[in-house]
C-alpha positions as CSV (number, residue, x, y, z in Angstrom):
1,X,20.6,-9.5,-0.1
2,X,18.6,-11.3,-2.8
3,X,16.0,-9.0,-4.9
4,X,14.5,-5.9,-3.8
5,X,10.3,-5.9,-2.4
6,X,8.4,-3.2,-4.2
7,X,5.2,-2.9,-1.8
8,X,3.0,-0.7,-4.0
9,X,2.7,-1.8,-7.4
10,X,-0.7,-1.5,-9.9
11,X,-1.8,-4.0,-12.3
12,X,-1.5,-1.4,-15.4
13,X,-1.8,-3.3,-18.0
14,X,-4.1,-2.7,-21.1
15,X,-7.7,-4.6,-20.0
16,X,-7.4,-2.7,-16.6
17,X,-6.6,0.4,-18.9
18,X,-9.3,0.0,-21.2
19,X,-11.8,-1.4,-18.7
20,X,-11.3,2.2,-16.4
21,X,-9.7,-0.2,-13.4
22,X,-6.7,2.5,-13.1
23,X,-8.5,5.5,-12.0
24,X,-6.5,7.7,-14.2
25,X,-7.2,10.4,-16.5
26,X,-4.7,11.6,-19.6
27,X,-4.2,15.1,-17.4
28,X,-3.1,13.4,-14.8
29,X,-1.2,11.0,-16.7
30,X,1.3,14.5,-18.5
31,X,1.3,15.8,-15.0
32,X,3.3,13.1,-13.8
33,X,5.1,13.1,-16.7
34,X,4.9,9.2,-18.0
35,X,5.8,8.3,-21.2
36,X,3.3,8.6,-23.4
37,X,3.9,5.0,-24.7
38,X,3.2,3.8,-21.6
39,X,-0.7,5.7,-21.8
40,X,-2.3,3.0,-22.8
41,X,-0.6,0.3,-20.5
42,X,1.9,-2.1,-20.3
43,X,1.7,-6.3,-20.7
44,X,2.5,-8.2,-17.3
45,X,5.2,-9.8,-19.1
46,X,6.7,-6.4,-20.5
47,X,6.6,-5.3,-17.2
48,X,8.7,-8.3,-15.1
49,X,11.2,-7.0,-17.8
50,X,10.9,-4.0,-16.0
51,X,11.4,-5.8,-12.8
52,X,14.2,-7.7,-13.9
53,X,16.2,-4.6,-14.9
54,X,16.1,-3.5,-11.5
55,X,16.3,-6.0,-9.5
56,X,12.6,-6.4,-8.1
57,X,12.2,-9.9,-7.1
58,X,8.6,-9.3,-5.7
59,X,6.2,-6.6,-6.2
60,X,2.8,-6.5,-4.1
61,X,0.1,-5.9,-6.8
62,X,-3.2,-4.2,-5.4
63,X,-6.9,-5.0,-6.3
64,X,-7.6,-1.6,-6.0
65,X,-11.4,-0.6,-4.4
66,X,-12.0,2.8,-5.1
67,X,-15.0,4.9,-3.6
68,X,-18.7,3.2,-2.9
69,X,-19.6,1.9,-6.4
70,X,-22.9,3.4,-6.2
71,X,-21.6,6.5,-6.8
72,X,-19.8,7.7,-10.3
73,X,-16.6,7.0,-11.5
74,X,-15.6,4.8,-8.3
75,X,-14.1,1.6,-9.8
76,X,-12.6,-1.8,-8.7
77,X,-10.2,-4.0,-9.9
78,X,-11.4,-7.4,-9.1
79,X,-9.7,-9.4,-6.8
80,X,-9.9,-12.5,-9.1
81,X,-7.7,-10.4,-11.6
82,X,-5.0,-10.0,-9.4
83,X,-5.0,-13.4,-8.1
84,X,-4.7,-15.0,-11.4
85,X,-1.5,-12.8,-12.1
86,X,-0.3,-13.9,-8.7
87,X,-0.8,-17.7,-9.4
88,X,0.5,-17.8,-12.5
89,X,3.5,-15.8,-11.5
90,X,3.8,-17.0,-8.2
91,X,7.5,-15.9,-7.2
92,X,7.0,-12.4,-8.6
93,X,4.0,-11.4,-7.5
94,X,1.5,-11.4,-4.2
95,X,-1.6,-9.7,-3.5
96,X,-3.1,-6.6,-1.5
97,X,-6.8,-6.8,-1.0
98,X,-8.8,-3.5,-1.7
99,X,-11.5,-2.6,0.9
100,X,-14.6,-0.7,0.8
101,X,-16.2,0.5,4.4
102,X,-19.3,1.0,2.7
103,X,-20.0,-2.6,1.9
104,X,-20.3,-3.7,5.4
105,X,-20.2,-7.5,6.6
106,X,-19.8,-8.2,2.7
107,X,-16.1,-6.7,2.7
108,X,-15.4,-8.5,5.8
109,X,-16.1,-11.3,4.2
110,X,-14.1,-10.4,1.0
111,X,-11.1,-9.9,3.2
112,X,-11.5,-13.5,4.6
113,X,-11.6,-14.8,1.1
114,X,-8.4,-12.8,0.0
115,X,-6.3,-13.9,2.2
116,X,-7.6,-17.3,2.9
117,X,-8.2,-18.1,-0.7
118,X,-6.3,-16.3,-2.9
119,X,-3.2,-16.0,-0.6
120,X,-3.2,-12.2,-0.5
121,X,-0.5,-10.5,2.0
122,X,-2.4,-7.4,3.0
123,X,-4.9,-5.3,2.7
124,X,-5.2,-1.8,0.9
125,X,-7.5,1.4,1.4
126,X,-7.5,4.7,-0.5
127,X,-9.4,7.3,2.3
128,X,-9.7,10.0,-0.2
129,X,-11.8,7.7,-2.6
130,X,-14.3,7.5,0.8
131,X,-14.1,10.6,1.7
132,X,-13.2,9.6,5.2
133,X,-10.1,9.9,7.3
134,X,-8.3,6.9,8.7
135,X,-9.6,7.0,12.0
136,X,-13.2,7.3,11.1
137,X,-15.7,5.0,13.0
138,X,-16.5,3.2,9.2
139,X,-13.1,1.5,8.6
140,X,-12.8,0.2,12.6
141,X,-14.7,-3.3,11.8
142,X,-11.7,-3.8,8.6
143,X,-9.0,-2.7,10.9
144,X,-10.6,-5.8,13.4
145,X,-10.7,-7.9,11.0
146,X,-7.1,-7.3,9.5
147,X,-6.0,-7.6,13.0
148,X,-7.9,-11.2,13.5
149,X,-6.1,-12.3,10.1
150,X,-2.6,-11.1,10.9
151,X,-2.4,-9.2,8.2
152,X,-0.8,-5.2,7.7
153,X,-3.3,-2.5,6.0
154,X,-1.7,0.1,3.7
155,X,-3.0,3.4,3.2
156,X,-2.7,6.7,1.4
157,X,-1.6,9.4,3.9
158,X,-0.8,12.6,2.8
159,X,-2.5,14.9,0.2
160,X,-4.1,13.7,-3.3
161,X,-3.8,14.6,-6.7
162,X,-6.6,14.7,-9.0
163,X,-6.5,11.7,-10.7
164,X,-9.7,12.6,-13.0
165,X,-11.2,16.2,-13.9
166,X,-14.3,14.6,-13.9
167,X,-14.3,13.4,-10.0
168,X,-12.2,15.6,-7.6
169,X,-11.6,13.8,-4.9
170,X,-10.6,15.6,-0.5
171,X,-6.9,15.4,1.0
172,X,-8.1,13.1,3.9
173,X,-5.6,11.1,5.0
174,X,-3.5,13.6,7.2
175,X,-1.0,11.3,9.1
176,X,-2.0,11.9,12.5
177,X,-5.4,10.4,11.8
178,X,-3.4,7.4,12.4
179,X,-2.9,8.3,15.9
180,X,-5.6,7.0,17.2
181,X,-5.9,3.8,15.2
182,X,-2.8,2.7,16.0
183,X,-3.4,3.7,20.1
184,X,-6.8,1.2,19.6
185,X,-4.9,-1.7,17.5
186,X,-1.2,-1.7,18.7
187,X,-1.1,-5.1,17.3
188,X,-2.1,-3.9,13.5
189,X,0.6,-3.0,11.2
190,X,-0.4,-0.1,10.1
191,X,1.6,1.3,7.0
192,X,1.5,4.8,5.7
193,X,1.9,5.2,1.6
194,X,3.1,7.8,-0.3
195,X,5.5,9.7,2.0
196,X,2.7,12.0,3.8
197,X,3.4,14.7,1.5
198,X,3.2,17.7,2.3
199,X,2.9,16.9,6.2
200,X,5.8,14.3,5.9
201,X,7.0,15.6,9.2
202,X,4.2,14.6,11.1
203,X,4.2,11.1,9.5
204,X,7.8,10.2,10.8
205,X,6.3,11.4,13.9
206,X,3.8,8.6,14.0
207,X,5.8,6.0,12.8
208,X,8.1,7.0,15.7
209,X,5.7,7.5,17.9
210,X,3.6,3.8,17.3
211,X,5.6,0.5,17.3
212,X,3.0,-1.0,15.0
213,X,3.2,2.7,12.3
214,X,5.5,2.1,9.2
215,X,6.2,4.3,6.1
216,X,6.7,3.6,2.6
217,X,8.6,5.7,0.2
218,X,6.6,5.6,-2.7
219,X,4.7,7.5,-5.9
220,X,7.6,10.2,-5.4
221,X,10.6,9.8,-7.4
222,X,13.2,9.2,-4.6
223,X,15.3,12.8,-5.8
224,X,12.5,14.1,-4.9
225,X,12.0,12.7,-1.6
226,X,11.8,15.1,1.6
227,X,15.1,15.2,3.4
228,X,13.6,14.7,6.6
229,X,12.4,11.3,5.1
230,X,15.7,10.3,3.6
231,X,17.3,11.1,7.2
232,X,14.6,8.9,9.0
233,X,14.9,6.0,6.7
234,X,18.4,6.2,7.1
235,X,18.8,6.6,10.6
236,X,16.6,6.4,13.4
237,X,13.8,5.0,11.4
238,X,15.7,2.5,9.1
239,X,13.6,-0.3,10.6
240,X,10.2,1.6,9.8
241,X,10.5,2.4,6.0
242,X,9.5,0.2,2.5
243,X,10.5,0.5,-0.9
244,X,7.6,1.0,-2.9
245,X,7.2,2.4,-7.0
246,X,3.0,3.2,-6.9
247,X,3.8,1.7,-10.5
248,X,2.7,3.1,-12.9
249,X,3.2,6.8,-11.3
250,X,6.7,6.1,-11.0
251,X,8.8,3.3,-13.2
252,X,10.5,0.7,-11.2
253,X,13.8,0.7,-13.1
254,X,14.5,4.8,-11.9
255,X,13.2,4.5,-8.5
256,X,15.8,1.8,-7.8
257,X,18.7,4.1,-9.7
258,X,17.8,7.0,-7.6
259,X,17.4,5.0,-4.3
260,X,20.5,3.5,-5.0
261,X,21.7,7.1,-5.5
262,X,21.0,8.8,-2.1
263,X,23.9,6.7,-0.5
264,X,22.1,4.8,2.5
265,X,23.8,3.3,4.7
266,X,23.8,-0.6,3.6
267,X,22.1,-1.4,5.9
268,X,19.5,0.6,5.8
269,X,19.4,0.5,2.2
270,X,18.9,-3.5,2.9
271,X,16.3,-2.9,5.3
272,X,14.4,-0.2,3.0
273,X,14.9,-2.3,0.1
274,X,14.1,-5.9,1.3
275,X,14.2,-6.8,5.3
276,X,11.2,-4.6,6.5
277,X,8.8,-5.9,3.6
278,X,9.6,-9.1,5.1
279,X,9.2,-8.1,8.5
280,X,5.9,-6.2,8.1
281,X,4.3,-8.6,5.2
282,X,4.0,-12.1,7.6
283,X,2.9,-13.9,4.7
284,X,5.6,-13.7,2.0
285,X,8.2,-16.0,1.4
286,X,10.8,-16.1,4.0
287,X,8.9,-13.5,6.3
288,X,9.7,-13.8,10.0
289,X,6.6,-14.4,11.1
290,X,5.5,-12.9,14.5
291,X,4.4,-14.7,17.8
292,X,1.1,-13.0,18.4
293,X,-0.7,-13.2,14.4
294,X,-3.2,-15.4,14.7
295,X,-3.3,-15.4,18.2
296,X,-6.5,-16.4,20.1
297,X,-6.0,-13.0,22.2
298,X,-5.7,-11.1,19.0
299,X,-8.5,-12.6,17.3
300,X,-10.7,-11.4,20.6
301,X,-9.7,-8.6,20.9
302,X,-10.5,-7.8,17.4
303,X,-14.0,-8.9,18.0
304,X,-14.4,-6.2,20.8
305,X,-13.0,-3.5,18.8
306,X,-15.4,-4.4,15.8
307,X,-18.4,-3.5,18.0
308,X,-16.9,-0.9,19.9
309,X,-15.4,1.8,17.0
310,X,-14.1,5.1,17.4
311,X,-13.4,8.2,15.7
């Protein structure tokens, strides 16, 4: 194994905290318990340091979109920030494109530009910010599209905390929303973040349900991970499961000691830590990539489901 693939990582550092690009509030901020030093973000350089204690070769950095801007206190990080951290640190770092379904064709369009241009690996949605589960009828022309790119989306399943006590935000994003999604695009990785907390149960169900549904253990210290999860990831589901930090809610250098500390299985620790990024994420360095991205049958088929959504 070579480094480890940390699949949910946030540009913290100062302009994004000073700019309001992180979404979080100082309550939210002592609920999680981070280190008050770290309040006021960290430099991208300070932070590789963080990487290279332990043993992150890559993470996957998201230009976060966060509710419909016409309404208060939604946000972006632009996706020209991220790519310049990307290009200027090119073997560290790749990007996740943030998508808005309120922005129509434009977003489309934006997707197109991410992953064409700037090289960006995936895409990235936060229901709860929309106020729409996964399978609503809004996101199915960005699921097409992801699908004609060959490209995985990520998503928040599970509940939500309140990030700000100025703008409390709806649990959306129960996992079996992703039911039906992944029955109308069984060629789209789709990849559930954050565990599924508190219906973890019912997102190992969907990930071993769908061939095309994949977890990531993330934003929960791994002590605190669910059994059930730890079993999955070690077992059945070992092929199905990412490492992820959701840096900056949980610091890279103790999510590695306490994976490490669980006692997987090495080869599922391997997979967890490294070979499913790579099989999932197409588009990274030494990825296997698959037979059908790309594909001319994909790409129309993608077209018909971008006309034809569902709920």
């Amino acid at each position: 194994m070579s480094g480890y693939i940390d699949i949910v990582c946030n540009l913290y550092d100062p302009e994004a905290v000073r700019k309001g690009q992180t979404g979080l509030d100082l309550a939210f901020k002592k609920q999680v318990r981070m280190d008050p030093k770290l309040w006021n973000g960290i430099t991208v350089s300070d932070y590789l340091r963080k990487m290279d204690r332990a043993g992150i070769e890559r993470s996957l950095l998201i230009a976060v979109r966060a509710g419909d801007l016409n309404v208060r206190l939604s946000f972006e990080l632009p996706y020209e920030r991220v790519a310049k951290v990307c290009a200027k640190y090119p073997d560290r770092f790749s990007g996740l494109a943030g998508v808005d379904p309120f922005r129509g064709i434009a977003q489309l369009r934006d997707l197109d530009y991410a992953v064409n241009e700037l090289g960006f690996v995936g895409a990235h949605l936060y229901p709860h910010w929309f106020g729409l589960p996964p399978d609503h009828a809004k996101y199915y022309p960005i699921y097409a599209r992801c699908e004609e790119l060959g490209i995985p989306i990520m998503m928040q399943i599970g509940h939500n905390l309140v990030y700000s006590r100025e703008r409390r935000l709806p649990s959306v994003g129960k996992p079996i929303t992703l039911d039906q999604v992944a029955i109308d695009f069984p060629t789209l990785k789709l990849l559930g973040i954050h565990i599924g907390v508190p219906w973890t149960e019912e997102a190992i169900s969907m990930a071993w349900k769908h061939e095309n549904v994949y977890l990531a253990g993330d934003a929960y210290a791994p002590k605190h991970w669910p059994k059930n999860f730890v079993h999955y990831a070690n077992t059945y589901g070992s092929h199905k499961v990412l490492f992820g930090t959701d840096w900056p809610v949980i610091d890279p250098e103790r999510a590695v000691e306490e994976v490490k500390a669980l006692n997987l299985r090495p080869e599922s620790f391997q997979k967890l830590m490294r070979d499913n990024a790579l099989a999932v994420f197409d588009r990274l360095p030494g990825a296997r990539a698959k037979a059908h991205a790309g594909s001319s049958t994909g790409r129309a088929t993608a077209r018909r489901r971008a006309t034809t959504p569902r709920r």
